[in-house]
BAVEX-574912 format. One record per residue (C-alpha): residue in one letter; x, y, z. Coordinates in steps of 0.05 Angstrom, whole numbers, plus 32768, in hexadecimal, padded with zeros to 4 digits. Layout:
BEGIN
AXYZ/...
END
This chain:
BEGIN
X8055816480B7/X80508124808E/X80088100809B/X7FFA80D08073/X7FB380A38079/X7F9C8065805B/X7F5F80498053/X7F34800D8028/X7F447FD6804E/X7F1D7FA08069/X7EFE7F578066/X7EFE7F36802C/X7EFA7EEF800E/X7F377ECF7FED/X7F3A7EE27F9B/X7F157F207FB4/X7F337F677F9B/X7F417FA87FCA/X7F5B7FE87FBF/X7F8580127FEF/X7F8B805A7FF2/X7FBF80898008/X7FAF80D18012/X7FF380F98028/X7FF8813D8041/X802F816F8053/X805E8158801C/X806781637FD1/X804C811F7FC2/X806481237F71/X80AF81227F91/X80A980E67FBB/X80B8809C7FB3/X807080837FD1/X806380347FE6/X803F8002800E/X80527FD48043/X80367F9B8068/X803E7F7880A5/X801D7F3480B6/X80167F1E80FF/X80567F018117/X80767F1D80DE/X80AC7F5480CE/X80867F9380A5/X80997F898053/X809B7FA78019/X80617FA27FE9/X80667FCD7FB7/X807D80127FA7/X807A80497F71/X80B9807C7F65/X80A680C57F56/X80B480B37F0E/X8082807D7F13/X80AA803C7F10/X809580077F3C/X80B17FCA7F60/X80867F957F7C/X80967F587FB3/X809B7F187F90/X805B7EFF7FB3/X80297F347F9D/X80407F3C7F4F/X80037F347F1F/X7FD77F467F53/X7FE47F887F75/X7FF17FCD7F4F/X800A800B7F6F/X7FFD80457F51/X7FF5808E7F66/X7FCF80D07F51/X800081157F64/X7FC581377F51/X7F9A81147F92/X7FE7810C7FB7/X7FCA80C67FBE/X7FE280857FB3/X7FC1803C7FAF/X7FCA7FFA7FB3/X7F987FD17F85/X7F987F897FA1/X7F777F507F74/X7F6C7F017F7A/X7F857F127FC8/X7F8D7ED17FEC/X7F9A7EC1803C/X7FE67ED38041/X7FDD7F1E802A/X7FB37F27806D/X7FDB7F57808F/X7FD77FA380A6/X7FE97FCC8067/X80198013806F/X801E804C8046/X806780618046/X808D809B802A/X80D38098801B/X80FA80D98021/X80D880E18060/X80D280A88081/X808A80A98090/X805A8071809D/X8012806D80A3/X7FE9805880DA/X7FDB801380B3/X7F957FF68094/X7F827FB780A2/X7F7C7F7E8072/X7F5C7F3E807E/X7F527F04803F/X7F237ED1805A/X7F2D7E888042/
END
């Protein structure tokens, strides 16, 4: 089955950089449409970012400038490098794969002011 795991989150200080990871398993990663989500307290989850097998991506307005999603088939992993992060991108971040609707079990982020 699909298992996919993230992990490099954690506390930071606003216009502080992360990087999260994706490692996926039990699909051939190279074929899927891969992407990350967040969803704020109170809030519904959205799209951040996300990276087609071809390697086109499509960011949310909010993060473009600052985040870059990129992958490596050769790892099946994909990340999410977050620069000059500021208090509204706190959130829990998912690792999602398209043609099979799978999610993550979420990494937390937290940008302290």
């Amino acid at each position: 089955q699909v298992q996919l795991v993230e992990s490099g989150g954690g506390l930071v200080q606003a216009g502080g950089s992360l990087r999260l990871s994706c490692a996926a398993s039990g699909i051939m990663f190279s074929e899927n449409t891969m992407a990350w989500y967040r969803q704020a307290p109170g809030k519904q989850r959205e799209l951040v970012a996300l990276i087609s097998r071809g390697g086109s991506t499509k960011y949310v307005d909010s993060v473009k400038g600052r985040f870059t999603i990129s992958r490596d088939n050769a790892k099946s992993t994909v990340y999410l490098q977050m620069n000059s992060l500021k208090s509204e991108d706190t959130a829990v971040y998912y690792c999602y794969v398209y043609e099979r609707s799978s999610w993550g079990q979420g990494t937390q982020v937290t940008v302290s002011s």
